[in-house]
N, C-alpha and C positions, 0 to 999 in steps of 0.2 A: 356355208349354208346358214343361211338365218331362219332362228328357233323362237316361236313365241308361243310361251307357255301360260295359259290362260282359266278361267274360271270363274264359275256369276255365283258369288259369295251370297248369302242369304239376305246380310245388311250394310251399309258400307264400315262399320264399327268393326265387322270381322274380318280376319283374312285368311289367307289360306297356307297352310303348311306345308303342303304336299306338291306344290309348285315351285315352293322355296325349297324343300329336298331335292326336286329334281334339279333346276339350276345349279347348287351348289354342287352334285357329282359329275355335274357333265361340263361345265362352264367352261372349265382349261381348255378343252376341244373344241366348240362348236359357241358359236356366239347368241346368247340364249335371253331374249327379253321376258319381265314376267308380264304380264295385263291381267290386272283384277276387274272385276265389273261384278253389279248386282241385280237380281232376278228381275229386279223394279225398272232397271235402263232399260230404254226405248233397243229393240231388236237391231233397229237399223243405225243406231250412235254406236253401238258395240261392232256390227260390221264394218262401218266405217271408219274407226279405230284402228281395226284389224289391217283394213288395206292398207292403209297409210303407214303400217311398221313394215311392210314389202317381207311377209317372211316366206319360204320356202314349205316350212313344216308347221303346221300347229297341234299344239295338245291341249285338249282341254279334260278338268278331273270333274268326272260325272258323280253326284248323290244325288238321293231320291229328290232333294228339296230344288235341284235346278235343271235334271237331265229335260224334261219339256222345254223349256226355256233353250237351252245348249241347242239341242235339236234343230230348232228354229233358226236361230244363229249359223248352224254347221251348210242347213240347207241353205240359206241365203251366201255365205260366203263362198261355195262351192260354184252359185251361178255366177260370181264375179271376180274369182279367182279359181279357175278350172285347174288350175296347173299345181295347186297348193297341196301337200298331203296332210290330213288329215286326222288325227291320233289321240283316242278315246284311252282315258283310264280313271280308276277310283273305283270304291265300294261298289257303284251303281252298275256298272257293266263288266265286272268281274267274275260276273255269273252269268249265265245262259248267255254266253257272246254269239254263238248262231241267231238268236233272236234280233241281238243290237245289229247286226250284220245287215240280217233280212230288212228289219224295219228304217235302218235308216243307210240307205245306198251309198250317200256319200262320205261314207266315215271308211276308210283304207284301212287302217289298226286299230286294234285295240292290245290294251296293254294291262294284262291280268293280275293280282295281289302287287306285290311289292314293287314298286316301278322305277326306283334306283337304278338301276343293274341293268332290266330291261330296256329301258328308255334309253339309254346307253348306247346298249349294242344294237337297237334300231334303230337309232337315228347315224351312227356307223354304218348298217346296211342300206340305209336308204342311200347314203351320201357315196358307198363302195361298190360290191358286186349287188347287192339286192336279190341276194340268197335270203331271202324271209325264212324259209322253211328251218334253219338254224338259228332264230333267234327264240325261245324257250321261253315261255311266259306270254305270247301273244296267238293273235288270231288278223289273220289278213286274207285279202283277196286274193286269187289266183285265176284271171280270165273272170268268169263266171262260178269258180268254186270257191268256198268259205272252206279256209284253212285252219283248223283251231291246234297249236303247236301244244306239248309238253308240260307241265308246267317246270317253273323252272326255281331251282333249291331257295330256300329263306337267306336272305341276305345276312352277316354280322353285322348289327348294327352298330357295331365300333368303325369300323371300317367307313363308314359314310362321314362327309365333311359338317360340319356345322350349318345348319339353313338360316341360322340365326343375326349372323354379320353381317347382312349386305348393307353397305352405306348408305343406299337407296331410301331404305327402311326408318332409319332414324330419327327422320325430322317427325315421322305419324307415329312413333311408337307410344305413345303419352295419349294418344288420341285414340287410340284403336284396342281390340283385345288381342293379345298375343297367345298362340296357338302351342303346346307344348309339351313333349311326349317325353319320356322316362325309359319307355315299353310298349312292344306291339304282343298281343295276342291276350288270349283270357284264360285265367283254369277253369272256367265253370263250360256247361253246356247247355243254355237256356238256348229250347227252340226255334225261337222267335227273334234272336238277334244274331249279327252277321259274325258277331264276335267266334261266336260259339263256332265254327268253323274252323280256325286257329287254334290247333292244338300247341298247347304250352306258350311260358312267356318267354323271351326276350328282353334284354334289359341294355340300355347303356354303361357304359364304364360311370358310378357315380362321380369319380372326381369332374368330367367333364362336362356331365351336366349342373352340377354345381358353376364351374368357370362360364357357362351359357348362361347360366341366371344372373349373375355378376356381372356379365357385360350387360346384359338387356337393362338391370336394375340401375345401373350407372350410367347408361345412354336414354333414362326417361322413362321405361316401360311403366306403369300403373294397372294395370289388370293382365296376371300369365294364368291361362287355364290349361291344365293338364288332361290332355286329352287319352290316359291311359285309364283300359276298361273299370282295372280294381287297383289301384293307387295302394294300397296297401297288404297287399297278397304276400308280400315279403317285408316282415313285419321289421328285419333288423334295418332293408334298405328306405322302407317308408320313416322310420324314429328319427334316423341319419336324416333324411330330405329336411322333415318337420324343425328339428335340433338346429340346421343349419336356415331354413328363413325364417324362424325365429330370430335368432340371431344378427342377419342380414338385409332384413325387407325393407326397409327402410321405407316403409306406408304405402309399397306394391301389395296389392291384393292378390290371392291364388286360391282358383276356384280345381279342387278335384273332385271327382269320382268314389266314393269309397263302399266298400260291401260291410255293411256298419254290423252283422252278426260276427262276423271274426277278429272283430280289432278290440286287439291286448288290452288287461285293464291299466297297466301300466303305462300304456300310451294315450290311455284316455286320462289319466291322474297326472301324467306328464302335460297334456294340453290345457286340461283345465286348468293347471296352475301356472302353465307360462306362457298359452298360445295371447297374444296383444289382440285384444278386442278390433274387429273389423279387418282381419289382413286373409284369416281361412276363413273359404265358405266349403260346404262338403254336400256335392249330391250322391242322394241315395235310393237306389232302384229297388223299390219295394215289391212293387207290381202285385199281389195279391196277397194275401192272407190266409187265403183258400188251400189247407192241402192237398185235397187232390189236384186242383187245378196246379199247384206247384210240381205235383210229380208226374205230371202228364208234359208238360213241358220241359224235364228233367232239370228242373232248378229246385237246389237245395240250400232251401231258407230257416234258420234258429229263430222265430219272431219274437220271441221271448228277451233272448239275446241283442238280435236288433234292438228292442224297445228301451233296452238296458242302456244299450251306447245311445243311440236319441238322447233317452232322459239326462245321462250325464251329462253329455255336450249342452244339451240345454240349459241345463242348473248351471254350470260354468258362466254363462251369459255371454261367452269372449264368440265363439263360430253358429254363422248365419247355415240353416240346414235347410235344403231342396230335396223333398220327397218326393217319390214318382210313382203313378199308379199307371195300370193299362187295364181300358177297359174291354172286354172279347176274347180273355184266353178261355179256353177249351175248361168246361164243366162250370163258367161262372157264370151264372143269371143275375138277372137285375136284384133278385135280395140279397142274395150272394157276396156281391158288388157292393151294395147297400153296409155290409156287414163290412165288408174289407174296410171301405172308406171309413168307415166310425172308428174301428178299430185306427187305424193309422191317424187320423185328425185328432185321435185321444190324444196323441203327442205332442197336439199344437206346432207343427212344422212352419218356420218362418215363411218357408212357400208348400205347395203342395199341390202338383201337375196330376192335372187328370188327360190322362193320354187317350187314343184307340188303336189298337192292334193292327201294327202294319205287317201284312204278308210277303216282308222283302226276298227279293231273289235270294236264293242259294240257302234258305234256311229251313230246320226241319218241318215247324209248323207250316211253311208254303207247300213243303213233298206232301203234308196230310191235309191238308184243307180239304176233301173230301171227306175225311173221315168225321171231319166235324160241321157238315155241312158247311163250310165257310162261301160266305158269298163276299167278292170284295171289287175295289174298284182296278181296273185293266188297267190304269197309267198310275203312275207316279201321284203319290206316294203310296198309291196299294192299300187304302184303308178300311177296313173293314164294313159291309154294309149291313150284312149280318150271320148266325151262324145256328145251329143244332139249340142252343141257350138263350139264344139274344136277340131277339126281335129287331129288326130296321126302327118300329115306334119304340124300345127301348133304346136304341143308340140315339133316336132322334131328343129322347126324354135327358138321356145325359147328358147332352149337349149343351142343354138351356143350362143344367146345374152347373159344368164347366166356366160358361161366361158369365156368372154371377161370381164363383170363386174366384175368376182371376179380376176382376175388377173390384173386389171387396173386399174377400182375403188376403189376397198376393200379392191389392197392391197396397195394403196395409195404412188402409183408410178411416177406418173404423172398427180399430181391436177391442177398445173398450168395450162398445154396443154389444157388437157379434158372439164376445162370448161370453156376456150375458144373456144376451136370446138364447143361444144354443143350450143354455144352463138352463133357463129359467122358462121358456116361453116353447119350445120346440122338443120334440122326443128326442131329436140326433142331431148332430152335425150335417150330418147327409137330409134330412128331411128340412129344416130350413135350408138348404143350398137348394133343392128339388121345388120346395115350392116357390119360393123365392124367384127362380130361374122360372119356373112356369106360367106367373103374375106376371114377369119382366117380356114372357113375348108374347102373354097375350094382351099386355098393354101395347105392343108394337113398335118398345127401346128400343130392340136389336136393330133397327131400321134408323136410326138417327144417334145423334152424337150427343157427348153431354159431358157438363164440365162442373166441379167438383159439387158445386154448391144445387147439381141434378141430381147424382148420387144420392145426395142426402133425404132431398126431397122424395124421391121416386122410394126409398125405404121406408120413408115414413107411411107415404100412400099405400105400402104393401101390409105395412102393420094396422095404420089404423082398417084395412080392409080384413085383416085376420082378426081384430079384433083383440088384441093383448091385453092379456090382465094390467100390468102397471108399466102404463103408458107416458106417466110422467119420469119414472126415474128411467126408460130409455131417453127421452126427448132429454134428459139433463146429461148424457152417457154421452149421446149423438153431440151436445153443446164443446163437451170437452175434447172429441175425437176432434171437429173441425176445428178447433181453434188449434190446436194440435197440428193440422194438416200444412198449416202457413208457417212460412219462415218471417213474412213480415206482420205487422197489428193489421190484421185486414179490413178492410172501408167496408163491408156489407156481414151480415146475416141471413142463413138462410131462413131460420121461427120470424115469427110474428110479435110474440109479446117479448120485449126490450125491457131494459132498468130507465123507470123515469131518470130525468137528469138532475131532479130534488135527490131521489136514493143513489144514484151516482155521487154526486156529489159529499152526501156524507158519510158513507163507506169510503170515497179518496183521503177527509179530511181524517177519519176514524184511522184509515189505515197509515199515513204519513206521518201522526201521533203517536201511535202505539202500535208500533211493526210488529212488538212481543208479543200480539195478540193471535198472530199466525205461527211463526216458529223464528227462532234462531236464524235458521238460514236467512228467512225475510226481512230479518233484521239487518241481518250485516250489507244488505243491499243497498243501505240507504236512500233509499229513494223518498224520495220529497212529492208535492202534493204533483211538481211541474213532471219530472219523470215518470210520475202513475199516468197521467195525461196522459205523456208521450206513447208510451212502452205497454200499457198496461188493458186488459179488456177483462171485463166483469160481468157475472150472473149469479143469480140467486136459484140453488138446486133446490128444490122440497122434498131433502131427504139427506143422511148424514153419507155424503161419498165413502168419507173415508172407510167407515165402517162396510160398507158396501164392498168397493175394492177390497178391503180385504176378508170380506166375504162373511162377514157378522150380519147374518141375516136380520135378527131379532133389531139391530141396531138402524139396520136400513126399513125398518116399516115403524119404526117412530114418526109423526107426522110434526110433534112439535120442535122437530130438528132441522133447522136447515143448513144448507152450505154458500157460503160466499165462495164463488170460483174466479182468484183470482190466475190470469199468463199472461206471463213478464213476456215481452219478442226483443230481441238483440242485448242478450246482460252475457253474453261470454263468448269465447272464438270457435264456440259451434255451430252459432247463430238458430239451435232448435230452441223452442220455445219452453220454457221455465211454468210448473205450475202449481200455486198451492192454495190451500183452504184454510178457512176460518170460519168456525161453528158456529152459525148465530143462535143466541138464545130469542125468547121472543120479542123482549124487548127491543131486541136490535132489528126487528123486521119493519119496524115503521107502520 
């Protein structure tokens, strides 16, 4: 019997885990191809894919982010492989399987929580007697009646083979993110996520997730994300993991999860001092700020605590941090929200996801969505359109603020600027994102594309239309952010007013003379008048940066201070751009 095990991954960079567990426990029996595809391939290159591997059985693993998509695929492949069975599992259809049943005819099983085990001993019954009714953990047809079985006990997950070996795999491992678990379930019980259903964790035997990291690491992997809810719930097995890729990583990156109010200070004074700049990144589910809104969704959050681990990890400089907000849980209104976000953006989070509250099957907040008036959308992904607190025109309001954060803050374009505005020119963090985001669509952006040197522009237009006090020392902030942005000396500008090539000129000759006049470091560069040529771009700030940066107010509203801004492009094996200053007095302004 041939088995293809399948799934429309979000991007083609990811892949899927859960396709590669099933394979690995059932493989010795039953001969099992995997097929990946993404939600973006054309419907009918995926069905014709499908025909051409001749299989008997397929299973595809349904989430919120592709079950539409699957759908479409299952129907079509059904009219042109009648004979094929058909086998639904994953998060998305593990709950309310009467429903997936009704709505989409041509799906024969489905395969509930853990699907190891089950997938198993169904695809044994399809192939033997085709007693469904004993196989525990599914739901299938009978004639015209929807059958929903038992469920059936948590598997060991010692006991399962490694999903991580397939030779197959190898040559994209370096290319792709590698998916990778520790532990299934969660302690916590937040309403809202699917977690919270899974009482208690599970864990692997450590040593043999270690020997799985160790082959991936040594066969090429470059990005392993650990897809376990709180990475650090067991605080002696998380030190153990941390202790050993430190140790190990050999310049693979590992993105977890972690619940940043619980974690030891010992293990934050242990990171700081030896985690290797760029290998951990750590996301962290904040979601709100709000007490009540916390204990109405029974998530029990220390933000104090949290704020604590942020600021350390950030002081450290070595781990990149992904915060995460949602907006629409139960008792939080738009100022509310307003509040949340300032409060979390005070920590300046390398990223920081503004989400909206998806009403997923199986979870408590979807059982009460009446309670809070929740109005949300019928398909995939179930997102909120409004509720008791939250107005449709305030979802619609956040929105705008969203795509300005990820294109500005998140993609870390302009840190300089922003938080300076946000300091200096703006009440909040939250109110430049809001207005900002509001300018941007009612200029009519969001309908067109734009590439770096639009960004900059379209900011400036939103300032000079707000009308900022000191409009000069952003436009010298924005100078340094872009030249920042390139890895090479780039041919254009986005300003208008330039360094004549008289004061080019003898700022080159001034600087290839007397390097000492910048610092040490620019010294020992040596670069000669032909290398500043090369490598080098220059501007004249009307206003003393460095004092600025470092936040010497009195020093930055000097007028007879300026700054010569010089970036070096390609002086070392990082290839990011090098930049320093040199005070000029007046004389030296020409």
């Amino acid at each position: 019997m041939k088995v293809v095990l399948s799934t429309l991954n979000a991007k083609y960079i990811h892949t899927s885990l859960a396709i590669r567990l099933l394979k690995a426990y059932s493989e010795k029996e039953f001969d099992i191809e995997l097929a990946e595809y993404t939600i973006k391939d054309p419907v009918m290159n995926i069905v014709s894919d499908l025909y051409q591997r001749k299989p008997d059985v397929i299973g595809f693993s349904c989430y919120i982010w592709n079950i539409e998509e699957t759908i479409k695929v299952v129907d079509i492949v059904k009219q042109v492989m009648p004979e094929v069975t058909i086998v639904l599992g994953g998060p998305e259809v593990s709950y309310d399987t009467q429903h997936w049943m009704e709505r989409i005819k041509n799906v024969d099983h489905i395969v509930m929580g853990d699907g190891e085990e089950t997938l198993h001993h169904l695809l044994k019954t399809i192939e033997g007697d085709r007693k469904f009714h004993f196989v525990y953990g599914t739901t299938y047809r009978k004639g015209d009646e929807i059958v929903i079985n038992p469920g059936r006990p948590k598997i060991d997950l010692n006991t399962l083979p490694s999903p991580y070996r397939f030779p197959e795999d190898i040559p994209d491992l370096g290319k792709r993110i590698v998916y990778f678990e520790t532990s299934r379930g969660c302690p916590f019980n937040c309403q809202f996520c699917l977690s919270s259903i899974e009482v208690g964790v599970r864990y692997y035997d450590i040593e043999r997730v270690k020997s799985d990291i160790t082959y991936l690491i040594d066969h090429g992997a470059k990005i392993i994300k650990f897809l376990d809810r709180t990475f650090n719930i067991n605080r002696n097995y998380a030190m153990e993991m941390f202790e050993f890729i430190i140790e190990n990583n050999r310049g693979c990156v590992f993105q977890f999860e972690i619940t940043a109010d619980i974690m030891r200070p010992e293990v934050l004074e242990y990171l700081a001092a030896n985690a290797p700049p760029g290998i951990f990144r750590f996301e962290i589910g904040v979601q709100s700020t709000n007490d009540v809104t916390n204990e109405l969704v029974k998530r029990r959050q220390n933000f104090t605590k949290l704020s604590r681990t942020v600021n350390t990890i950030k002081a450290s400089g070595n781990i990149d941090q992904h915060l995460d907000l949602i907006a629409g849980l139960p008792d939080e209104d738009y100022d509310t929200f307003r509040t949340t976000f300032n409060d979390v953006f005070a920590m300046e989070p390398e990223e920081l996801q503004l989400g909206f509250l998806k009403m997923l099957r199986g979870t408590g907040l979807r059982i009460d969505a009446e309670k809070y008036e929740y109005k949300y959308m019928e398909y995939a992904p179930y997102e909120i359109l409004s509720s008791n607190k939250l107005s449709f025109a305030d979802i619609i309001h956040l929105k705008r603020l969203e795509d300005v954060l990820e294109k500005f803050w998140n993609a870390h374009r302009m840190d300089h600027t922003l938080k300076y505005l946000m300091k200096n020119e703006f009440d909040s963090p939250f109110d430049f994102f809001q207005d900002f985001g509001d300018y941007w669509e009612g200029q009519g952006w969001q309908k067109i594309g734009h590439q770096l040197e639009d960004l900059f522009l379209r900011l400036q237009k939103f300032l000079e239309f707000r009308g900022v006090q000191r409009m000069d020392i952003i436009l010298g902030l924005m100078k340094l952010d872009y030249f920042q942005n390139h890895k090479y000396k780039p041919r254009t500008i986005w300003w208008d007013e330039r360094l004549t090539k008289d004061k080019w000129s003898v700022y080159m000759k001034s600087l290839a003379a007397h390097p000492e006049q910048v610092s040490a470091e620019f010294t020992a560069l040596q670069l000669d008048e032909r290398g500043l040529q090369k490598h080098a771009v220059m501007d004249v700030l009307p206003f003393d940066l460095d004092a600025l940066l470092n936040e010497e107010s009195k020093a930055s509203d000097r007028t007879d201070q300026q700054t010569l801004l010089i970036v070096l492009y390609q002086q070392d094996e990082t290839e990011r751009p090098r930049w320093f200053t040199w005070k000029l007095e007046p004389a030296a302004l020409l």
